[in-house]
DOGUTI-272278 format. One record per atom (N, C-alpha, C, CB): chain; atom name; residue number from 0; x, y, z. Coordinates in steps of 0.02 Angstrom, whole numbers, plus 50000, padded with zeros to 5 digits. Glycine has a CB too. Layout:
# DOGUTI-272278
ch,at,i,east,north,up
A,CA,NUM,X,Y,Z $
...
END
This chain:
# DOGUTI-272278
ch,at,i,east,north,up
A,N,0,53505,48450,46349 $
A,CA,0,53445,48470,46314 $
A,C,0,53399,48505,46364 $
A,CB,0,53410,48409,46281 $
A,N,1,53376,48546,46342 $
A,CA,1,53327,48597,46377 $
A,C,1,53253,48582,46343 $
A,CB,1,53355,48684,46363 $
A,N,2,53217,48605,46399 $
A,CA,2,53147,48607,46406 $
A,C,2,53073,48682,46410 $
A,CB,2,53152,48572,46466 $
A,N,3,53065,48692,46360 $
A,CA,3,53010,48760,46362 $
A,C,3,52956,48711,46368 $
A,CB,3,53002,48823,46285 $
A,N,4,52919,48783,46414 $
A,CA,4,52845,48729,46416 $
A,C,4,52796,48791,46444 $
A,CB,4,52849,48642,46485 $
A,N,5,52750,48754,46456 $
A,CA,5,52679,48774,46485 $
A,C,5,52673,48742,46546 $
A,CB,5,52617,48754,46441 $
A,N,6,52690,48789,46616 $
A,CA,6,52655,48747,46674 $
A,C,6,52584,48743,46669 $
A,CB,6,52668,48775,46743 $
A,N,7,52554,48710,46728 $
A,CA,7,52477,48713,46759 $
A,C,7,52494,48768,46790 $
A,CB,7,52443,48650,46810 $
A,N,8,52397,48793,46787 $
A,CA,8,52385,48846,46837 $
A,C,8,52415,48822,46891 $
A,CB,8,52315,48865,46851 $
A,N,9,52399,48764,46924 $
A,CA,9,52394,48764,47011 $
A,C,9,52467,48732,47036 $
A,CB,9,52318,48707,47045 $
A,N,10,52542,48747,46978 $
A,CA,10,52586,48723,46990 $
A,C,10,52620,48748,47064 $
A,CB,10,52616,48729,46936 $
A,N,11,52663,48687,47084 $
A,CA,11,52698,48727,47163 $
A,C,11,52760,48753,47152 $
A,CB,11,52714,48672,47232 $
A,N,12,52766,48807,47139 $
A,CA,12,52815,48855,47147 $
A,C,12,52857,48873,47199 $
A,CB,12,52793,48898,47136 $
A,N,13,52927,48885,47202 $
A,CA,13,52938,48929,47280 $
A,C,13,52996,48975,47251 $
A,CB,13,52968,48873,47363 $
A,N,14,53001,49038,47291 $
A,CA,14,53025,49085,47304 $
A,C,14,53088,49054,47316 $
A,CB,14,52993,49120,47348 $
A,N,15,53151,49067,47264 $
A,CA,15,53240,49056,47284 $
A,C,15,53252,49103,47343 $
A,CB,15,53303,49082,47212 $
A,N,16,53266,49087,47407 $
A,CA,16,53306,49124,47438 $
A,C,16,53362,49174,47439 $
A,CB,16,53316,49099,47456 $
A,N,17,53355,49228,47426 $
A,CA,17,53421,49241,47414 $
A,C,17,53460,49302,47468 $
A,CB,17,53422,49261,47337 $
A,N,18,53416,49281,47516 $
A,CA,18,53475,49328,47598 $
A,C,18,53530,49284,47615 $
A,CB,18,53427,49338,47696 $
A,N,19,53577,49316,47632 $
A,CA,19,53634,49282,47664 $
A,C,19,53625,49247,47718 $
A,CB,19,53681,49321,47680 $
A,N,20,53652,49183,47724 $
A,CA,20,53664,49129,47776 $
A,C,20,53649,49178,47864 $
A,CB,20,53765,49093,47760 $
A,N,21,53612,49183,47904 $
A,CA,21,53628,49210,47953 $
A,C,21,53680,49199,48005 $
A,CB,21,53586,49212,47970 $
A,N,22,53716,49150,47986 $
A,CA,22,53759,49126,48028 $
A,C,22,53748,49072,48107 $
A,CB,22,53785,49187,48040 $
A,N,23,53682,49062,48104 $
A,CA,23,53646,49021,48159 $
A,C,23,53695,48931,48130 $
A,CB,23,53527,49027,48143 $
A,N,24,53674,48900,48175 $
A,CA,24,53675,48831,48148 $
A,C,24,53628,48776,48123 $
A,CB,24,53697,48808,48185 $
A,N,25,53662,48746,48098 $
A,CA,25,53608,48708,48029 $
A,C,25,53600,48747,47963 $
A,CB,25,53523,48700,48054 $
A,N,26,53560,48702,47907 $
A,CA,26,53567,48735,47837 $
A,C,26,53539,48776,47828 $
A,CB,26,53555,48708,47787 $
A,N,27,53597,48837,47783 $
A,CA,27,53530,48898,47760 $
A,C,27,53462,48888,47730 $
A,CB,27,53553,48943,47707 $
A,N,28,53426,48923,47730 $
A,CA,28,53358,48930,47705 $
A,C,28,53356,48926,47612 $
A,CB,28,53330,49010,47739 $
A,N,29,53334,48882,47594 $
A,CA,29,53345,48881,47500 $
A,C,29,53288,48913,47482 $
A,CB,29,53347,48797,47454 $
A,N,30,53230,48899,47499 $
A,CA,30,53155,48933,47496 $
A,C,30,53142,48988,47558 $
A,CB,30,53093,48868,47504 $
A,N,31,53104,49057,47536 $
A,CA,31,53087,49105,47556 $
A,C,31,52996,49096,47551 $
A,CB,31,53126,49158,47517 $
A,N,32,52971,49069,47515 $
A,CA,32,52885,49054,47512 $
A,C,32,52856,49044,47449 $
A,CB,32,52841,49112,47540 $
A,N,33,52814,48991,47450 $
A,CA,33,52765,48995,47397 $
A,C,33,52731,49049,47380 $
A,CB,33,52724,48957,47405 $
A,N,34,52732,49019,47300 $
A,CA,34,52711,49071,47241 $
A,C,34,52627,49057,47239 $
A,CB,34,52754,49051,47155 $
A,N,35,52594,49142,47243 $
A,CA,35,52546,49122,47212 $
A,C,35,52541,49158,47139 $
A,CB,35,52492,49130,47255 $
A,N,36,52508,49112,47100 $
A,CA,36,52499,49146,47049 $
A,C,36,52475,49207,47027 $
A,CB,36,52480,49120,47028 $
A,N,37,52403,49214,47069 $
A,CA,37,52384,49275,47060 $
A,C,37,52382,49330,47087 $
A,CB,37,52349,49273,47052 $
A,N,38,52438,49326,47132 $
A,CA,38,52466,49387,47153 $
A,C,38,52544,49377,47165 $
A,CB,38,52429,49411,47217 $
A,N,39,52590,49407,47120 $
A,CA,39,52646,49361,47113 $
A,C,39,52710,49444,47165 $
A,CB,39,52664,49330,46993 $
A,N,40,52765,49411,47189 $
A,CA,40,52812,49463,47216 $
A,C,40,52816,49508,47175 $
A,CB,40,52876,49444,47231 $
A,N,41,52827,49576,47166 $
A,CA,41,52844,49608,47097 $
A,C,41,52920,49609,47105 $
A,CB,41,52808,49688,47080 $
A,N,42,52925,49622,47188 $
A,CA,42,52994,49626,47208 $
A,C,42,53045,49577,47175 $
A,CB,42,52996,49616,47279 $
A,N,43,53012,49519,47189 $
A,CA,43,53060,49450,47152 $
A,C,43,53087,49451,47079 $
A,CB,43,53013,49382,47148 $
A,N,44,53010,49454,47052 $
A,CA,44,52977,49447,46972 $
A,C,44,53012,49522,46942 $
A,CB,44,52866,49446,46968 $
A,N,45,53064,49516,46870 $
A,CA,45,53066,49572,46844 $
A,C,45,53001,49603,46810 $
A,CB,45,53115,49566,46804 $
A,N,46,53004,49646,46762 $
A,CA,46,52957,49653,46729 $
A,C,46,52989,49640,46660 $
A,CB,46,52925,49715,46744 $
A,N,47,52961,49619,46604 $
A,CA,47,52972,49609,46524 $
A,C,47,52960,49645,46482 $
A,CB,47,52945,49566,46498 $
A,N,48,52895,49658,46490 $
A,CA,48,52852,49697,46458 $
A,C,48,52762,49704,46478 $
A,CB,48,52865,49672,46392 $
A,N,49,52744,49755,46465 $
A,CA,49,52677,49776,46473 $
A,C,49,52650,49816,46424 $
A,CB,49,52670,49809,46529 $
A,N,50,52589,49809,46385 $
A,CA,50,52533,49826,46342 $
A,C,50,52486,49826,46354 $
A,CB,50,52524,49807,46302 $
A,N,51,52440,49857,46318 $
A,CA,51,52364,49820,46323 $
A,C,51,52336,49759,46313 $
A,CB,51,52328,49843,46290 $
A,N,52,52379,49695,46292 $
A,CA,52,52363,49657,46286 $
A,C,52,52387,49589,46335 $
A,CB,52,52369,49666,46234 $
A,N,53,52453,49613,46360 $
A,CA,53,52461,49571,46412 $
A,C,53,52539,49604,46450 $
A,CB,53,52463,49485,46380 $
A,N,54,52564,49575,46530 $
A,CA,54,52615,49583,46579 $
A,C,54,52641,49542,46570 $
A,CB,54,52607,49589,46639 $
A,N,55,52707,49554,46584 $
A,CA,55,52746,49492,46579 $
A,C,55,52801,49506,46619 $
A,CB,55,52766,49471,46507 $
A,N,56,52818,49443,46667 $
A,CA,56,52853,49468,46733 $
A,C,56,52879,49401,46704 $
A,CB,56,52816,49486,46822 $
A,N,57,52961,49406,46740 $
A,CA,57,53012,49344,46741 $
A,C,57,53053,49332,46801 $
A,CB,57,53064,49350,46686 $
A,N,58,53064,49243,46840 $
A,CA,58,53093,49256,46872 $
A,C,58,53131,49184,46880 $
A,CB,58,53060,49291,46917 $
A,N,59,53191,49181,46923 $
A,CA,59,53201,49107,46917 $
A,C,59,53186,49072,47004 $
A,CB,59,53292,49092,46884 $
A,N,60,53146,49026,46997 $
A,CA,60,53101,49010,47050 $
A,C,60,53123,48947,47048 $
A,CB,60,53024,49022,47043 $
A,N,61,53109,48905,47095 $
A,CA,61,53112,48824,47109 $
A,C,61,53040,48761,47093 $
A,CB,61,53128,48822,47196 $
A,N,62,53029,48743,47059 $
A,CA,62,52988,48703,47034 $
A,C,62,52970,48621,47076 $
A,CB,62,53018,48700,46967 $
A,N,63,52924,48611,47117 $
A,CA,63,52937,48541,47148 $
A,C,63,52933,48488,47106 $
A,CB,63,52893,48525,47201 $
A,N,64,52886,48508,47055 $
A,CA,64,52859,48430,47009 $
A,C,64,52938,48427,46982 $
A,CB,64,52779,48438,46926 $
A,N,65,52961,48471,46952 $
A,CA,65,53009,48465,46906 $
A,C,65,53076,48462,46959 $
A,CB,65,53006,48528,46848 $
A,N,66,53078,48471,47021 $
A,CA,66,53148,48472,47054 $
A,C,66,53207,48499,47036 $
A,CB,66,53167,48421,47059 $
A,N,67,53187,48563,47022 $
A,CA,67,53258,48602,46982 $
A,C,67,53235,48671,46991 $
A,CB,67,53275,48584,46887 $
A,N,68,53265,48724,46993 $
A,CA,68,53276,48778,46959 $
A,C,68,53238,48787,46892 $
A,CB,68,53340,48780,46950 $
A,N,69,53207,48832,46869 $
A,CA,69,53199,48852,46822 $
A,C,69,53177,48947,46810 $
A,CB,69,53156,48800,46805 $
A,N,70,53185,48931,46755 $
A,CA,70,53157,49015,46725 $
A,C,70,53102,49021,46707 $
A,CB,70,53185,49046,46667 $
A,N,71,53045,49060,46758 $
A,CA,71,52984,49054,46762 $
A,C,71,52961,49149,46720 $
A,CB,71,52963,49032,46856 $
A,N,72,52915,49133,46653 $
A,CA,72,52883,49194,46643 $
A,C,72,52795,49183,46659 $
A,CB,72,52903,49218,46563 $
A,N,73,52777,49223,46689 $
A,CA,73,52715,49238,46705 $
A,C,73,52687,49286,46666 $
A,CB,73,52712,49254,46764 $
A,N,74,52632,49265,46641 $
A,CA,74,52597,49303,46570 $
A,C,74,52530,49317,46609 $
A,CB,74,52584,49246,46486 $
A,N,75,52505,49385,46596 $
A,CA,75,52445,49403,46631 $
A,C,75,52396,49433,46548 $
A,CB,75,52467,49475,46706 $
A,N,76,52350,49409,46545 $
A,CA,76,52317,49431,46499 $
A,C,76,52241,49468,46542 $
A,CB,76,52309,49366,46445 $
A,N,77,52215,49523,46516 $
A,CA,77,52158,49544,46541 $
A,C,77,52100,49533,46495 $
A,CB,77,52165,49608,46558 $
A,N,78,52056,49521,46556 $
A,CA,78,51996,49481,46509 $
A,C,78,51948,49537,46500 $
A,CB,78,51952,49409,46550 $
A,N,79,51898,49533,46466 $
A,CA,79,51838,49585,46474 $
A,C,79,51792,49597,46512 $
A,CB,79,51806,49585,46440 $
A,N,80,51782,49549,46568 $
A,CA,80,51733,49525,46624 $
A,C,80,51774,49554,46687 $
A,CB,80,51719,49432,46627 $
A,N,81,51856,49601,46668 $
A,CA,81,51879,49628,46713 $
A,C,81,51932,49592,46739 $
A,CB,81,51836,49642,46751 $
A,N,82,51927,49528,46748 $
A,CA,82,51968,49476,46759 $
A,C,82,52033,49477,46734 $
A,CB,82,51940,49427,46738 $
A,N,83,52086,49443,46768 $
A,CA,83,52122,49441,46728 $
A,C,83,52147,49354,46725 $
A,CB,83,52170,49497,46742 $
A,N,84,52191,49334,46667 $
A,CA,84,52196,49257,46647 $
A,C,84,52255,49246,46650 $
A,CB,84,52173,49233,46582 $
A,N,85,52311,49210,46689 $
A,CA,85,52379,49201,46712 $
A,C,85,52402,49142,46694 $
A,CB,85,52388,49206,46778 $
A,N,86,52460,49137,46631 $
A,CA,86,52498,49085,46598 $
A,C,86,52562,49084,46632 $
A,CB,86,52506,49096,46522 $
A,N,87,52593,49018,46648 $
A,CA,87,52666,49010,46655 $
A,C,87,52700,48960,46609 $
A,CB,87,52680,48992,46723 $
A,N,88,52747,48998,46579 $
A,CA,88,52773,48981,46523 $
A,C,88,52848,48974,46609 $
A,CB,88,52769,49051,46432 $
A,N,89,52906,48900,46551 $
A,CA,89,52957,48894,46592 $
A,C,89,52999,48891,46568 $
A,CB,89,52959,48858,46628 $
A,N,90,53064,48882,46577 $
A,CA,90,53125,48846,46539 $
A,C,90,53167,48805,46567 $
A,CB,90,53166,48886,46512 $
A,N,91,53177,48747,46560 $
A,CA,91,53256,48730,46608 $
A,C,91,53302,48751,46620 $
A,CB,91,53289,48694,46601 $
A,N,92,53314,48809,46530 $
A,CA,92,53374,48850,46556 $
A,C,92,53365,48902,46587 $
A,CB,92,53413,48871,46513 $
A,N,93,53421,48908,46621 $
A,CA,93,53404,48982,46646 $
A,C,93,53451,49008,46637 $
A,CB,93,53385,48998,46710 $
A,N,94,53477,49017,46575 $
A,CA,94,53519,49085,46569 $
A,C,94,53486,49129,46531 $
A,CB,94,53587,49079,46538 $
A,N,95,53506,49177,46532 $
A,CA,95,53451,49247,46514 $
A,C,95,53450,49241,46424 $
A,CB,95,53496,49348,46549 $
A,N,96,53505,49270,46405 $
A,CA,96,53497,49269,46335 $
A,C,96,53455,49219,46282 $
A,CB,96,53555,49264,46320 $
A,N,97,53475,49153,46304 $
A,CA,97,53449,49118,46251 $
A,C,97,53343,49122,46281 $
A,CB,97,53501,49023,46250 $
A,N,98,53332,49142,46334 $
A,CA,98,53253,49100,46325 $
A,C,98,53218,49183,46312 $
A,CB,98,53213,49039,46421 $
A,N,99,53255,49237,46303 $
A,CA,99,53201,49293,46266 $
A,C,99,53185,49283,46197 $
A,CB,99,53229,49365,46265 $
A,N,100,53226,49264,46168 $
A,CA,100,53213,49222,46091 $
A,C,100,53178,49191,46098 $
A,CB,100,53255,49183,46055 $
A,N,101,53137,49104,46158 $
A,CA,101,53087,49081,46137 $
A,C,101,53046,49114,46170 $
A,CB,101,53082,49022,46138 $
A,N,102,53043,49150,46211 $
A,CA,102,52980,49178,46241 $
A,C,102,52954,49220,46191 $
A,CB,102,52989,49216,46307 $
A,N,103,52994,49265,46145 $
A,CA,103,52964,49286,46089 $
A,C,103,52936,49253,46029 $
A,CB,103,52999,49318,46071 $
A,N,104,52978,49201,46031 $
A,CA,104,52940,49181,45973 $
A,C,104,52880,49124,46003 $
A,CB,104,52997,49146,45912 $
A,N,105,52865,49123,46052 $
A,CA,105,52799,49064,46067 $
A,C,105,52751,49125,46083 $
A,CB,105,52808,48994,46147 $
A,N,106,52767,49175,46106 $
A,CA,106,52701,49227,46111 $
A,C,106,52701,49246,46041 $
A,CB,106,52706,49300,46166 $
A,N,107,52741,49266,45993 $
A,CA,107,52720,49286,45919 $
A,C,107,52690,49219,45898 $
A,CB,107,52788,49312,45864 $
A,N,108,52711,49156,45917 $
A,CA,108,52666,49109,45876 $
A,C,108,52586,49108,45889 $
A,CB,108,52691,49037,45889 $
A,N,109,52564,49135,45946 $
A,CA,109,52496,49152,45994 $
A,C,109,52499,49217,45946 $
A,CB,109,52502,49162,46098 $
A,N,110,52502,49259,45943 $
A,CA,110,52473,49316,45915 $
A,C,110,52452,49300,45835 $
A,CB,110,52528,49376,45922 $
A,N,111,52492,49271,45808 $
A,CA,111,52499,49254,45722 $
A,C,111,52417,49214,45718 $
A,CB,111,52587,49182,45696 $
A,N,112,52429,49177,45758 $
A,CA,112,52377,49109,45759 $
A,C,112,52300,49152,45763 $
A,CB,112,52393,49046,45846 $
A,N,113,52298,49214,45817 $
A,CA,113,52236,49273,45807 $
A,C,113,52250,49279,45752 $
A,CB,113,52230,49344,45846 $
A,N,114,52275,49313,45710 $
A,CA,114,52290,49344,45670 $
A,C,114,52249,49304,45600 $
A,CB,114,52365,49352,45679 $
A,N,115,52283,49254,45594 $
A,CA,115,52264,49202,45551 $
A,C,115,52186,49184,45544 $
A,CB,115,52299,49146,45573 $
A,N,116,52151,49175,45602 $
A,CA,116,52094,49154,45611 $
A,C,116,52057,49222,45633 $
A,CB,116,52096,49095,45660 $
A,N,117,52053,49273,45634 $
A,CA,117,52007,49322,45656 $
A,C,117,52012,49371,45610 $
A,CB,117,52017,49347,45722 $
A,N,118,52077,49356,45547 $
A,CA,118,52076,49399,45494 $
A,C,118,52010,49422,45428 $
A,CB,118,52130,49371,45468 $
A,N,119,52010,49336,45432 $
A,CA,119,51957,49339,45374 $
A,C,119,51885,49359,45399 $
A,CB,119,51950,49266,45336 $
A,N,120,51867,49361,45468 $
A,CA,120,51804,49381,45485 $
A,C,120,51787,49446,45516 $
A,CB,120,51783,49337,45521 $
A,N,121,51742,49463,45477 $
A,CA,121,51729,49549,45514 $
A,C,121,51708,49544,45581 $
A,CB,121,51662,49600,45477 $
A,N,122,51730,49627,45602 $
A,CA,122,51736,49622,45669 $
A,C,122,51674,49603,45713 $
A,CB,122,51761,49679,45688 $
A,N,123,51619,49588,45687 $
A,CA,123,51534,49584,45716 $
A,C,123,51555,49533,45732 $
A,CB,123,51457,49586,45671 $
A,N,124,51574,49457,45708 $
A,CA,124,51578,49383,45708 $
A,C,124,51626,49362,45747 $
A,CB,124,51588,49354,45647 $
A,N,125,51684,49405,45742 $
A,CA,125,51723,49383,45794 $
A,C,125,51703,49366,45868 $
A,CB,125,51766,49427,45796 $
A,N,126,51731,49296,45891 $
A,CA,126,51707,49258,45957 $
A,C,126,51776,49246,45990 $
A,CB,126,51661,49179,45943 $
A,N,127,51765,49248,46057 $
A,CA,127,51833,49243,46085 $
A,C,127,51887,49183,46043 $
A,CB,127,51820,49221,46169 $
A,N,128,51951,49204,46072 $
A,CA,128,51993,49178,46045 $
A,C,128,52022,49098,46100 $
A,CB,128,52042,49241,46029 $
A,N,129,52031,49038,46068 $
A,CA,129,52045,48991,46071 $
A,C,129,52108,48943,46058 $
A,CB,129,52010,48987,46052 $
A,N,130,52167,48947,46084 $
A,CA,130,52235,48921,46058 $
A,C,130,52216,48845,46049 $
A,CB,130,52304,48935,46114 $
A,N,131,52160,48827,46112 $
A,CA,131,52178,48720,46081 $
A,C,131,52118,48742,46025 $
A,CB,131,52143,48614,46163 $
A,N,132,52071,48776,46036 $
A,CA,132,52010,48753,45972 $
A,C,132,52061,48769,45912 $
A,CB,132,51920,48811,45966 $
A,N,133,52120,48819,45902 $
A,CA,133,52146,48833,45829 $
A,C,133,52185,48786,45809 $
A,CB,133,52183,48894,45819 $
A,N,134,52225,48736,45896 $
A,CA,134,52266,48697,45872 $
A,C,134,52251,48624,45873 $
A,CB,134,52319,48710,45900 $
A,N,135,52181,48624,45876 $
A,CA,135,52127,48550,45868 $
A,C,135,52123,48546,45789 $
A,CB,135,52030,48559,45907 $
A,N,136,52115,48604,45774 $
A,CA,136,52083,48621,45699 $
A,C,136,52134,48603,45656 $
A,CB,136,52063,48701,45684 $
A,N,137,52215,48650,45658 $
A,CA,137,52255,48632,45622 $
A,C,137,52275,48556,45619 $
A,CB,137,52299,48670,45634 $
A,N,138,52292,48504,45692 $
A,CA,138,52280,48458,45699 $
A,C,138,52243,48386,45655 $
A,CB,138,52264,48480,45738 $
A,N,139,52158,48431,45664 $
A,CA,139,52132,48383,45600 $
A,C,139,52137,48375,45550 $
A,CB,139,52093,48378,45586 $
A,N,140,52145,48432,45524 $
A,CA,140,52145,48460,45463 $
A,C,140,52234,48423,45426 $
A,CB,140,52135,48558,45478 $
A,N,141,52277,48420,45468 $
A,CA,141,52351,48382,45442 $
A,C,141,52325,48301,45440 $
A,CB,141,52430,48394,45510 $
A,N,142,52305,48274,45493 $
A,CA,142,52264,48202,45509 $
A,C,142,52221,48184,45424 $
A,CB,142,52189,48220,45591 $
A,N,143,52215,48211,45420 $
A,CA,143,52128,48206,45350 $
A,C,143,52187,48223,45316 $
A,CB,143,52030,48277,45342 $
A,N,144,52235,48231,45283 $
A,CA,144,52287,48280,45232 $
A,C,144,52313,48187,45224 $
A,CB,144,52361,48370,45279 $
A,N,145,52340,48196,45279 $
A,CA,145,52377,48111,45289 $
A,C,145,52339,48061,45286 $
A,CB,145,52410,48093,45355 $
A,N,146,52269,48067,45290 $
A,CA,146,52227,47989,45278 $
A,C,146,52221,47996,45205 $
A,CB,146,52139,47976,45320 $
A,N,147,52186,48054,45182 $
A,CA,147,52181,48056,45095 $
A,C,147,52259,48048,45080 $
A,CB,147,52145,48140,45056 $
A,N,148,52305,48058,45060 $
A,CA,148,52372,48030,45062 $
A,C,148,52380,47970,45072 $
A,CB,148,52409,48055,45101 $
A,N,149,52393,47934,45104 $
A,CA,149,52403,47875,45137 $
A,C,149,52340,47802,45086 $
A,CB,149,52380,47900,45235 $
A,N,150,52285,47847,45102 $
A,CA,150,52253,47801,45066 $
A,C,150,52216,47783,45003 $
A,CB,150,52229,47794,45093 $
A,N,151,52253,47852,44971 $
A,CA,151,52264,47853,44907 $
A,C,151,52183,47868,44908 $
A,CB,151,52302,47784,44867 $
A,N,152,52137,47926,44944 $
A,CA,152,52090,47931,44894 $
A,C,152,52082,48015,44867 $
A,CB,152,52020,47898,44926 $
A,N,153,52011,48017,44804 $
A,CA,153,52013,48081,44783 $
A,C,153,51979,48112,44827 $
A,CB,153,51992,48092,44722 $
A,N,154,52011,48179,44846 $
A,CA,154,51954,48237,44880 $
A,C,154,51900,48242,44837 $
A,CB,154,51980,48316,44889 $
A,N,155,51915,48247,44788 $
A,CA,155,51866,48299,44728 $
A,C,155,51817,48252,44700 $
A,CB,155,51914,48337,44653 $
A,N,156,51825,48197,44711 $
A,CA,156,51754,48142,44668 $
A,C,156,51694,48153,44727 $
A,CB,156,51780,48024,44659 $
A,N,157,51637,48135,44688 $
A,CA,157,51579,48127,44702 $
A,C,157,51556,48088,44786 $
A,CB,157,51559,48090,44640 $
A,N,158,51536,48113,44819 $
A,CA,158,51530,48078,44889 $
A,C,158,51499,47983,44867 $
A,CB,158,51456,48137,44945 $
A,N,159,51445,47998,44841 $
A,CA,159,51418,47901,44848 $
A,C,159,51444,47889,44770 $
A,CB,159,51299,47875,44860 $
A,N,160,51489,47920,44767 $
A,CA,160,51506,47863,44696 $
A,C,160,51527,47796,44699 $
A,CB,160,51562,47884,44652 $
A,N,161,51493,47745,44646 $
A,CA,161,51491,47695,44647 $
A,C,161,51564,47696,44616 $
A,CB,161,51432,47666,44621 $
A,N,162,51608,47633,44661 $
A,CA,162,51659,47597,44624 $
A,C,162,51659,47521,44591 $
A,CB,162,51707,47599,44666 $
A,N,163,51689,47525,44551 $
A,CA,163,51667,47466,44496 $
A,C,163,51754,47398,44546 $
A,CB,163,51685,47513,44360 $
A,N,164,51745,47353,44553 $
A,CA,164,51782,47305,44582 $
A,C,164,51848,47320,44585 $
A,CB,164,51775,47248,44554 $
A,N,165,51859,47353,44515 $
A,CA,165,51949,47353,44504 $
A,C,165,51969,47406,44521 $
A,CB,165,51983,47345,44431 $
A,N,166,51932,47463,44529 $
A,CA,166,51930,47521,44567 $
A,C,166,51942,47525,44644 $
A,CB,166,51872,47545,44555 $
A,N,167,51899,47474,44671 $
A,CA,167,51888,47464,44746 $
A,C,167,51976,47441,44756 $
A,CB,167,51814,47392,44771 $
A,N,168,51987,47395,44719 $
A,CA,168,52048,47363,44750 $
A,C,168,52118,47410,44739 $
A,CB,168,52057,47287,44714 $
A,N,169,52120,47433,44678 $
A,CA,169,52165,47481,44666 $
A,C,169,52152,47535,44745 $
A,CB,169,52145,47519,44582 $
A,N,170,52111,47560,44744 $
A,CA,170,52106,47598,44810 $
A,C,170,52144,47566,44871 $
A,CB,170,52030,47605,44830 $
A,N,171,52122,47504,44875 $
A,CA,171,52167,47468,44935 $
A,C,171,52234,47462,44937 $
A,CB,171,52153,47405,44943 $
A,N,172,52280,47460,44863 $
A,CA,172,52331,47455,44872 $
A,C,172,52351,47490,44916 $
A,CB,172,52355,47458,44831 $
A,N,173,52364,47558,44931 $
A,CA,173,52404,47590,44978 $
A,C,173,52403,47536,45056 $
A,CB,173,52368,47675,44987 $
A,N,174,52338,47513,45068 $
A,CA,174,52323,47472,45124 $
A,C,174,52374,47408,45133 $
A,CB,174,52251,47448,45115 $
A,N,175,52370,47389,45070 $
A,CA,175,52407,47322,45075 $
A,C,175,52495,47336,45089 $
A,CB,175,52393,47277,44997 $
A,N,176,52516,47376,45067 $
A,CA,176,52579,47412,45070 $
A,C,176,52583,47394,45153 $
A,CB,176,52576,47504,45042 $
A,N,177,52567,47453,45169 $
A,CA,177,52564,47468,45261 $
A,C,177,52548,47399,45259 $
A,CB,177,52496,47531,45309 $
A,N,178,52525,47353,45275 $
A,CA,178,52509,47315,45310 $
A,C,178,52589,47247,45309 $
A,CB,178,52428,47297,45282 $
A,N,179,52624,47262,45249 $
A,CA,179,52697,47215,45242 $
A,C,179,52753,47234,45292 $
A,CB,179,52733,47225,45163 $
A,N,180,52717,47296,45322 $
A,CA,180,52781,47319,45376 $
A,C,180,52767,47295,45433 $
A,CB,180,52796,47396,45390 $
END
């Protein structure tokens, strides 16, 4: 089983070696140097793709937290303050074919998610864009789906409506349920 993910910014990276053994004695060299993020080898790093909206360099690098190999993409987004904002997306696998499929589809799931939320508002209102604030939101919003569910009440009735006894308890059933497990 394989692993996609999201490193940290301040993850420790290193550079795979890949010159030939010089023939000295003792072990070849496995690491060539730490990665920095924000200024990455280009030499090493292929390129993916480039737009106006973001770079995308790939490479397979050595990971310490994780102790392995992996397939590292580096996502550069440019900010408006000039800046620019640097994601590392990873994979355990590293064979080529299968992780351009998720790298596409986790950056289309990031684009959709703008899309979704900056659609309905004209362009004056629009405020920067937010992946945990959209995915806090969807989050609650399933949470509250599953408590009204779960506990059997109506969205649509009256906020202080009074319940009459046999009402109150009928409401609890769902409670009493959960509670036999």
């Amino acid at each position: 089983m394989h692993l996609i993910s999201r490193l940290r910014d301040d993850a420790d990276l290193r550079y795979i070696c890949k010159e030939p053994p010089t023939g000295k004695r003792g072990r070849p060299r496995k690491y060539s140097g730490k990665i920095n993020i924000i200024d990455i080898d280009k030499d090493y790093f292929t390129l993916i793709s480039q737009d106006e909206e973001s770079t995308v360099y790939a490479a397979v690098v050595y990971s310490k937290a994780l102790r392995r190999n992996v397939k590292l993409v580096h996502v550069t987004y440019p900010k408006a303050n000039g800046k620019d904002s640097c994601k590392l997306y990873f994979s355990t696998d590293v064979s080529e074919n299968k992780l351009h499929f998720q790298f596409n589809a986790s950056l289309t799931s990031i684009n959709i998610a703008k899309v979704v939320h900056w659609l309905n508002l004209p362009r004056e209102e629009r405020k920067a864009f937010s992946m945990s604030d959209i995915k806090t939101m969807n989050h609650n919003t399933l949470l509250l789906a599953r408590f009204i569910d779960v506990f059997g009440i109506c969205p649509d009735s009256i906020k202080n409506q009074s319940f009459s006894k046999n009402s109150y308890y009928t409401a609890l059933l769902p409670l009493k349920s959960l509670t036999n497990y």
